[in-house]
C-alpha positions as a Python dict, from the first residue, in 0.01 Angstrom:
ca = {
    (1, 'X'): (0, 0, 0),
    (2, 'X'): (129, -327, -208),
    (3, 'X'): (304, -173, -420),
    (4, 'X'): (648, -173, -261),
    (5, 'X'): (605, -605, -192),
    (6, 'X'): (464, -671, -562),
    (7, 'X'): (789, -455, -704),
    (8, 'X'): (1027, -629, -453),
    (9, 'X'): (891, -989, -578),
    (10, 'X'): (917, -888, -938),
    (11, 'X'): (1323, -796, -894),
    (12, 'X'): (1325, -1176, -724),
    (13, 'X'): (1195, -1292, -1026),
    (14, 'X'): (1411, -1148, -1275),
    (15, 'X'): (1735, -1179, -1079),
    (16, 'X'): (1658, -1504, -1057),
    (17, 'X'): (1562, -1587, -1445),
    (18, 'X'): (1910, -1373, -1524),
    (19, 'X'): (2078, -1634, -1267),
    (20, 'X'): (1937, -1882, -1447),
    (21, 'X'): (2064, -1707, -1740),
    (22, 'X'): (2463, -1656, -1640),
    (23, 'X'): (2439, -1999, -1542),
    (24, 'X'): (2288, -2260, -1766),
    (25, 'X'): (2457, -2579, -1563),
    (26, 'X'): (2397, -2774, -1248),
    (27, 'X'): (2461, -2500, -978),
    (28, 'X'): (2288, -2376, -731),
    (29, 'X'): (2234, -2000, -718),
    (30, 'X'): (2163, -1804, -395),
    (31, 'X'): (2060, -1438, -418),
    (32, 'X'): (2210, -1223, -131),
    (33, 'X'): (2058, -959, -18),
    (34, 'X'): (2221, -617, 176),
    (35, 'X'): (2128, -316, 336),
    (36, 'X'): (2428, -199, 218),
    (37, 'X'): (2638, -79, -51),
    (38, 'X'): (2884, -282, -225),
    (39, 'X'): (3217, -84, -71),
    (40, 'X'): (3057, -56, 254),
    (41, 'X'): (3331, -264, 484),
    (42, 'X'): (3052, -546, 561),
    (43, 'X'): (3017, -614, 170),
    (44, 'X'): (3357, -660, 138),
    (45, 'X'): (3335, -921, 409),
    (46, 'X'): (3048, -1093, 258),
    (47, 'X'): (3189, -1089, -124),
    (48, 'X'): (3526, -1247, 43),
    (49, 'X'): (3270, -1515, 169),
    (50, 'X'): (3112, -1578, -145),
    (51, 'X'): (3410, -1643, -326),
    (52, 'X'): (3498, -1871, -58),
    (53, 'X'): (3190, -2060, -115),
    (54, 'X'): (3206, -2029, -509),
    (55, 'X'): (3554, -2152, -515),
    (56, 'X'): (3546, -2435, -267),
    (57, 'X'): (3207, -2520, -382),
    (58, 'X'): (3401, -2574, -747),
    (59, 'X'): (3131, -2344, -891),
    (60, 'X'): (2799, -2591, -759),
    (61, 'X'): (2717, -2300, -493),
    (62, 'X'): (2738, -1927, -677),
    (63, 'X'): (2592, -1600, -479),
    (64, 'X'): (2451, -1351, -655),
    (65, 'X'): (2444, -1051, -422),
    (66, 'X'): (2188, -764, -432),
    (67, 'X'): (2317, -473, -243),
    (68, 'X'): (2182, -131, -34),
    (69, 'X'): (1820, -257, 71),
    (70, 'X'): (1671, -334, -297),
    (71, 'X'): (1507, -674, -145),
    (72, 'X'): (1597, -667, 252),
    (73, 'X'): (1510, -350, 519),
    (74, 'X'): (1631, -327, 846),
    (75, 'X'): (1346, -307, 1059),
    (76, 'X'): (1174, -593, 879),
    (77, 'X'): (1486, -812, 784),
    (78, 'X'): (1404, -1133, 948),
    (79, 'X'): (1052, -1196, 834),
    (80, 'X'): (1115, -1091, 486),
    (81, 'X'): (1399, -1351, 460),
    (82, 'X'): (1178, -1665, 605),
    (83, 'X'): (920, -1525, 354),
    (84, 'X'): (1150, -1617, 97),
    (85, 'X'): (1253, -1239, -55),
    (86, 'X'): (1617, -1391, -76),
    (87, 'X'): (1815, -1682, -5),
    (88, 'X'): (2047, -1570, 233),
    (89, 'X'): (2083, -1232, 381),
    (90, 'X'): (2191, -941, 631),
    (91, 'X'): (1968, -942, 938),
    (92, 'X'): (1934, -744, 1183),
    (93, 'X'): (1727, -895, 1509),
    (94, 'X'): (1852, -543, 1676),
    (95, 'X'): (1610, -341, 1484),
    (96, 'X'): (1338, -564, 1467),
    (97, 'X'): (963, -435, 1571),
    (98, 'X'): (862, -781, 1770),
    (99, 'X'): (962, -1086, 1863),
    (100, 'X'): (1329, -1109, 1907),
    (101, 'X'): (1319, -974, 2268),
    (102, 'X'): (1627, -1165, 2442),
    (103, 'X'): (1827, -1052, 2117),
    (104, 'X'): (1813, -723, 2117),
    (105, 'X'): (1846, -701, 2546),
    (106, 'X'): (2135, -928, 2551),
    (107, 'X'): (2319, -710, 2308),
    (108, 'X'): (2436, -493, 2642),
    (109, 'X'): (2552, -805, 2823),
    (110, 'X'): (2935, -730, 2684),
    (111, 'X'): (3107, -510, 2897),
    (112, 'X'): (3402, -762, 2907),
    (113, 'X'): (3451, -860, 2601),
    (114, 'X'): (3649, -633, 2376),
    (115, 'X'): (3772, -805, 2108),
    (116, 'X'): (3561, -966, 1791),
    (117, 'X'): (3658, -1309, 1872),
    (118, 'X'): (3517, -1242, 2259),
    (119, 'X'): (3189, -1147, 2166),
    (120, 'X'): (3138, -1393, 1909),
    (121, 'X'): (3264, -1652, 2159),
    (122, 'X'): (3035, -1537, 2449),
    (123, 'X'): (2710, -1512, 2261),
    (124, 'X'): (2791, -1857, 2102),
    (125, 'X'): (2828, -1968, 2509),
    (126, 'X'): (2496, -1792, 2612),
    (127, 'X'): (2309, -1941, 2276),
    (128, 'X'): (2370, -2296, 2362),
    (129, 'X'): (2287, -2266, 2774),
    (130, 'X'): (1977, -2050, 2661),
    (131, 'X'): (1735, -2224, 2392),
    (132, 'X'): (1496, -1901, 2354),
    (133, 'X'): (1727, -1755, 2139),
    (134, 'X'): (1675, -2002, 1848),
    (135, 'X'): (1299, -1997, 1951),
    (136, 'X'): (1350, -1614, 1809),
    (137, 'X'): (1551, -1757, 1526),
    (138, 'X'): (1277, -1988, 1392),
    (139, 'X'): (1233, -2019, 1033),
    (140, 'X'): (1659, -1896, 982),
    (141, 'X'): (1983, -2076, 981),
    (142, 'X'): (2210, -1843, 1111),
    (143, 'X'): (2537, -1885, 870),
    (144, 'X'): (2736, -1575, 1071),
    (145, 'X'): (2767, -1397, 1463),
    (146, 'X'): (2889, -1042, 1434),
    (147, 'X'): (3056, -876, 1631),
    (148, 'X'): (3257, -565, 1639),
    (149, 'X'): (3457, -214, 1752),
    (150, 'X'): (3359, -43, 2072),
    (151, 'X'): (3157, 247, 1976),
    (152, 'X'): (3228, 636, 2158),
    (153, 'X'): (2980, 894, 2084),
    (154, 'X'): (2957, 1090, 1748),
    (155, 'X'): (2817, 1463, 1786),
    (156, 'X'): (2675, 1717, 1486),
    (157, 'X'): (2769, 2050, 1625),
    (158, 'X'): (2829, 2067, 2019),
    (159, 'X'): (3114, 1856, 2104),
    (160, 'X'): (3121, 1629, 2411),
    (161, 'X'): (3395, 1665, 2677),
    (162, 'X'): (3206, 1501, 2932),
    (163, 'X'): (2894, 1289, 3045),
    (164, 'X'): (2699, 1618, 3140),
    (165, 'X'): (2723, 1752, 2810),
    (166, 'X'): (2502, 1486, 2692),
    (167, 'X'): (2200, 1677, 2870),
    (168, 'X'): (1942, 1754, 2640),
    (169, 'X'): (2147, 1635, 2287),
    (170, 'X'): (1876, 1365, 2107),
    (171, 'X'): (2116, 1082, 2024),
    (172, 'X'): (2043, 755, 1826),
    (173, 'X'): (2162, 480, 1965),
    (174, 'X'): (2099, 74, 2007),
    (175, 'X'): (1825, -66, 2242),
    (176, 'X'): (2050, -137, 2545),
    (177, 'X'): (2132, 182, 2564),
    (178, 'X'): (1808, 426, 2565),
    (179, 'X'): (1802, 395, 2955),
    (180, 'X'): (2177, 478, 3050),
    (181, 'X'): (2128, 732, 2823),
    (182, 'X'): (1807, 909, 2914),
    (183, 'X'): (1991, 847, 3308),
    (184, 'X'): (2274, 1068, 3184),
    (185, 'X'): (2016, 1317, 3082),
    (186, 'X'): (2025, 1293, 2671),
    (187, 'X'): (1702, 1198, 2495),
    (188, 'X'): (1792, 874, 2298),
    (189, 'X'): (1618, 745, 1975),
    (190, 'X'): (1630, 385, 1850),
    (191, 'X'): (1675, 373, 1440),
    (192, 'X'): (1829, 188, 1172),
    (193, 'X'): (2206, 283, 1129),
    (194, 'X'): (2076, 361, 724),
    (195, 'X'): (1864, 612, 848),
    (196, 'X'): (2126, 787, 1070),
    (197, 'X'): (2328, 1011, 796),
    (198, 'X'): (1999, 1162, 692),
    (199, 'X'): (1884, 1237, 1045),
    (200, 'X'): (2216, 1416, 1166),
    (201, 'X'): (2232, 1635, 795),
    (202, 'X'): (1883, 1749, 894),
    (203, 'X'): (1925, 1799, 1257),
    (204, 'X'): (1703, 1609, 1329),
    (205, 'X'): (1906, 1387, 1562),
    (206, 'X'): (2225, 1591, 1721),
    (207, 'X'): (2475, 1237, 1781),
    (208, 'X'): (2465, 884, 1731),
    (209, 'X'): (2666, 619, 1936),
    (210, 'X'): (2881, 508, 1653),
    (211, 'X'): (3237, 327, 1592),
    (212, 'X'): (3522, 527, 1402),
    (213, 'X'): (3446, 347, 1088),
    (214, 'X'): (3133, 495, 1058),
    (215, 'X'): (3319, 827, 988),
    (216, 'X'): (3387, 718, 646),
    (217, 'X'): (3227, 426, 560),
    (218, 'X'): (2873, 568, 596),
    (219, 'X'): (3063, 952, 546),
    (220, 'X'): (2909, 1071, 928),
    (221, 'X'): (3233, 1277, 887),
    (222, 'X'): (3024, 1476, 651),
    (223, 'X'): (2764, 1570, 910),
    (224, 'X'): (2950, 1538, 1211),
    (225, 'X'): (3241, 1688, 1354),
    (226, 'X'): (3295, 1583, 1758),
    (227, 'X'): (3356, 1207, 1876),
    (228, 'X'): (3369, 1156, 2236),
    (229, 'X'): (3572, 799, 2306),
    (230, 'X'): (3432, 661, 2621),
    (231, 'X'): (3449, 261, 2618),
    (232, 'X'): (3071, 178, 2515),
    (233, 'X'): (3039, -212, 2530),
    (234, 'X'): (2948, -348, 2177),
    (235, 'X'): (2657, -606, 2183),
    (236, 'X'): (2646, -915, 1906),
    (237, 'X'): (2386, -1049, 1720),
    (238, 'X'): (2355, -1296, 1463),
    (239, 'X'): (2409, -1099, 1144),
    (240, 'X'): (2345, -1362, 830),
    (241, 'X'): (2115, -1617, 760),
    (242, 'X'): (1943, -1795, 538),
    (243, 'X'): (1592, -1946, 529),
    (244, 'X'): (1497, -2230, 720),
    (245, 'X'): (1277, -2355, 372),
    (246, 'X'): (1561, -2313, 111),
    (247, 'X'): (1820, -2440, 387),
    (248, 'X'): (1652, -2755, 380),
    (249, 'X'): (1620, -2768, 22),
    (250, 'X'): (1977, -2788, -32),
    (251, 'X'): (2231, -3120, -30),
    (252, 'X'): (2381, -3227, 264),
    (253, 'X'): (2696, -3170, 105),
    (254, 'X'): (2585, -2739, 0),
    (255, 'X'): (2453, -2740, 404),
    (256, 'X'): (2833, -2890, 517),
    (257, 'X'): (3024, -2629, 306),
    (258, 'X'): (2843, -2357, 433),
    (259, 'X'): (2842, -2463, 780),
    (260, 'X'): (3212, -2483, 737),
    (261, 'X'): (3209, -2112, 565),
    (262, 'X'): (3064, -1929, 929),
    (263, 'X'): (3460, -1921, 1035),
    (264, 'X'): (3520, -1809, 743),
    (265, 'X'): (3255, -1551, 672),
    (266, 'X'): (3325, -1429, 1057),
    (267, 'X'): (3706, -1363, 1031),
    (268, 'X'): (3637, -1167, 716),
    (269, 'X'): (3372, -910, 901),
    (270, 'X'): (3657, -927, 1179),
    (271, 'X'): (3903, -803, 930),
    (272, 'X'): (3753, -588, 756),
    (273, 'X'): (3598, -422, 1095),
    (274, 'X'): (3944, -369, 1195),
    (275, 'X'): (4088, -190, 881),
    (276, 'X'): (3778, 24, 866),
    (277, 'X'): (3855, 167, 1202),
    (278, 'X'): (4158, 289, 1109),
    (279, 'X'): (4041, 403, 761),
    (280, 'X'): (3747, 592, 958),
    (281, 'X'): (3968, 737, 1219),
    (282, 'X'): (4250, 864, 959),
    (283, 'X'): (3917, 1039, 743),
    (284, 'X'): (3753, 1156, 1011),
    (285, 'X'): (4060, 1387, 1103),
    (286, 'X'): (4141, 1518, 758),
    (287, 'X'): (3755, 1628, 763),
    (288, 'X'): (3811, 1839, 1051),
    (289, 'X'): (3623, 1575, 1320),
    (290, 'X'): (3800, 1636, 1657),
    (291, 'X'): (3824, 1339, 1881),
    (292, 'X'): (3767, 1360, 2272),
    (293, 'X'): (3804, 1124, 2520),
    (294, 'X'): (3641, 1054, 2869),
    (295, 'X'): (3783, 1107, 3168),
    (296, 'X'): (3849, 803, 3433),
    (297, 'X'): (3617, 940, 3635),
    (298, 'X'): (3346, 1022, 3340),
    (299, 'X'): (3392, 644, 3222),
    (300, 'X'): (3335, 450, 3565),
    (301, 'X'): (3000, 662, 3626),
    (302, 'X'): (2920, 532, 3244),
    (303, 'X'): (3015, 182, 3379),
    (304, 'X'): (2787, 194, 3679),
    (305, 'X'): (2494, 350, 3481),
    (306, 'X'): (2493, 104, 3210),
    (307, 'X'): (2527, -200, 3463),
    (308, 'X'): (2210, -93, 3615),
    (309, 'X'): (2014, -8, 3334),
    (310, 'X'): (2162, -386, 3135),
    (311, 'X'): (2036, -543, 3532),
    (312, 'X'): (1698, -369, 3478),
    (313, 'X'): (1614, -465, 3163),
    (314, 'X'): (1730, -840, 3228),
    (315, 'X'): (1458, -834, 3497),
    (316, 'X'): (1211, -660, 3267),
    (317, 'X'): (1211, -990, 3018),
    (318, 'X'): (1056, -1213, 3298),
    (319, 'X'): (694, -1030, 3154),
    (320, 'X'): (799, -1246, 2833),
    (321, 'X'): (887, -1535, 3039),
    (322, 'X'): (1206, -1532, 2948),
    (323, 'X'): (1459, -1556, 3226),
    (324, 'X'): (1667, -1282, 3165),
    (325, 'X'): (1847, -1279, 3502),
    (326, 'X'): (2002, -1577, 3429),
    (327, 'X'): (2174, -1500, 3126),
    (328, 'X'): (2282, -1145, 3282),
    (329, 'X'): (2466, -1329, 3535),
    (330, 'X'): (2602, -1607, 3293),
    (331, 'X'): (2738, -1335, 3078),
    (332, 'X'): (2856, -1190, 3354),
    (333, 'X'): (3045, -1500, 3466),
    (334, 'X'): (3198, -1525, 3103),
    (335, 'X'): (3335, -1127, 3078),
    (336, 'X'): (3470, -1158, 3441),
    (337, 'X'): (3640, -1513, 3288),
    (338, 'X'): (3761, -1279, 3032),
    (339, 'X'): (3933, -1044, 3230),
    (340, 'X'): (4104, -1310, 3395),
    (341, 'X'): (4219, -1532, 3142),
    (342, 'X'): (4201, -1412, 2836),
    (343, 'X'): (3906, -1665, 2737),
    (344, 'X'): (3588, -1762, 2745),
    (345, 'X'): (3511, -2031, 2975),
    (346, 'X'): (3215, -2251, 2909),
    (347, 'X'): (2964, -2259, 3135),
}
């Protein structure tokens, strides 16, 4: 059915005449698309990064932003922006259907590193060494690497007080972490995060691995009431871009400025990451969520499991040719440098 393209392709067209509109001078307007609302703490980070660009721009560079999945899905994200549905958007590789197959692996290859600035700094390591992940990237200019809070485990209605009472709860979670859950004896589901609130209010999903924001940002506290924490490493993955096409369509000087913006746009989804936590975790208790955590023992079975299942699945991308051994043991090199120094240490 066309009918959903044609309509998206028409609200293009008259955002972009009312651009036009607003703005009657010599700047250049980008439309911005989200899968999210406009409070959700992401938007916040990305509005804090347009007004960076408006401002230092001196007005030649103006966003217009179009939020909660009007132009951009999840599952589709990255071929609908290098088709040209907006300028610059949210993307998530993660949740794409084909294609990106190092991406959404590698996202389990972070057991070491904790902090935002860690996993940013390790992917940005393993990108350079590694070229097939901006043959995956073709047609995008990747303005922004997210990262983020370790997640625990999120449950509807029976609570989680240790690994075995995962057996036989259908959880969502991300790609690297079907296996080490179906090993712990849960039956995992792969899904957009947008999709998630609906599932869990309808049962049809009984958990989701999940940070603490999530409690109120996207209200799981609603439909949820157990979190288990046990330390579940959080994968990165480039998070905005723009089109290759309109990239190259804009001065050298627009390209510079928002070259120079991915520190900025980065520390804001940091920041706002951070406060979110706290917001979710305060919520999620005055909703009545009760909060769990793992024992020692309980977390270094979860540590063995998952570095089996992330070794596994690095060998399983050799039927791609890609040589997914090798960046398993770089990014192994880089968390262990992690734990030792407090750095990443290029390769």
């Amino acid at each position: 059915m066309r009918f959903w393209p044609l309509l998206r392709c028409a609200v293009v067209a008259v955002l972009a005449a009312g651009a036009e509109a607003a703005h009657p001078t010599n700047s250049i307007v980008l439309l911005y698309a989200s899968q999210y609302g406009p409070n959700h703490p992401f938007s916040r980070a990305d509005r804090d990064w347009m007004n960076w660009v408006e401002s230092h721009s001196r007005g030649a560079l103006r966003i217009r932003p179009v939020w909660s999945g009007a132009l951009l899905s999840s599952d589709e994200s990255l071929t609908e922006l290098r088709h040209g549905v907006a300028d610059v958007g949210l993307i998530t590789p993660i949740y794409a259907k084909g294609g990106v197959h190092l991406i959404r692996i590698h996202a389990g290859l972070y057991a070491g590193a904790k902090t935002f600035e860690e996993q940013v700094a390790t992917y940005r390591c393993l990108a350079t060494r590694f070229p097939e992940f901006t043959r995956e990237l073709h047609g995008l200019q990747v303005l922004a690497v997210q990262g983020g809070v370790l997640p625990g485990i999120l449950t509807r209605t029976h609570p989680v007080l240790r690994l075995e009472d995962l057996r036989g709860l259908r959880i969502r979670a991300p790609t690297e972490l079907l296996d080490v859950l179906g090993t712990l004896g849960a039956s995992p589901v792969d899904m957009p995060m947008g999709d998630v609130y609906s599932a869990l209010a309808k049962g049809v999903i009984d958990g989701v691995v999940a940070p603490p924001d999530t409690l109120k940002a996207l209200r799981f506290a609603d439909v949820a009431k157990y979190f288990f924490r046990i330390a579940v490493p959080r994968g990165v993955y480039p998070s905005r871009a723009m089109s290759e096409k309109r990239w190259q369509a804009l001065p050298t000087e627009d390209r510079q400025l928002l070259e120079a913006s991915t520190s900025v746009w980065e520390a804001a989804l940091d920041r706002e990451t951070q406060a979110a936590v706290s917001a979710g975790e305060v919520f999620g208790l005055s909703s009545g969520v009760e909060f769990h955590s793992a024992s020692a023992a309980d977390q270094r079975r979860f540590d063995a499991v998952y570095e089996m299942s992330v070794s596994n699945s690095a060998h399983e991308l050799e039927r791609f040719g890609i040589d997914g051994v090798s960046v398993f043991n770089d990014a192994q090199r880089i968390t262990a440098g992690i734990a030792k120094t407090g750095r990443v240490q290029r390769l």
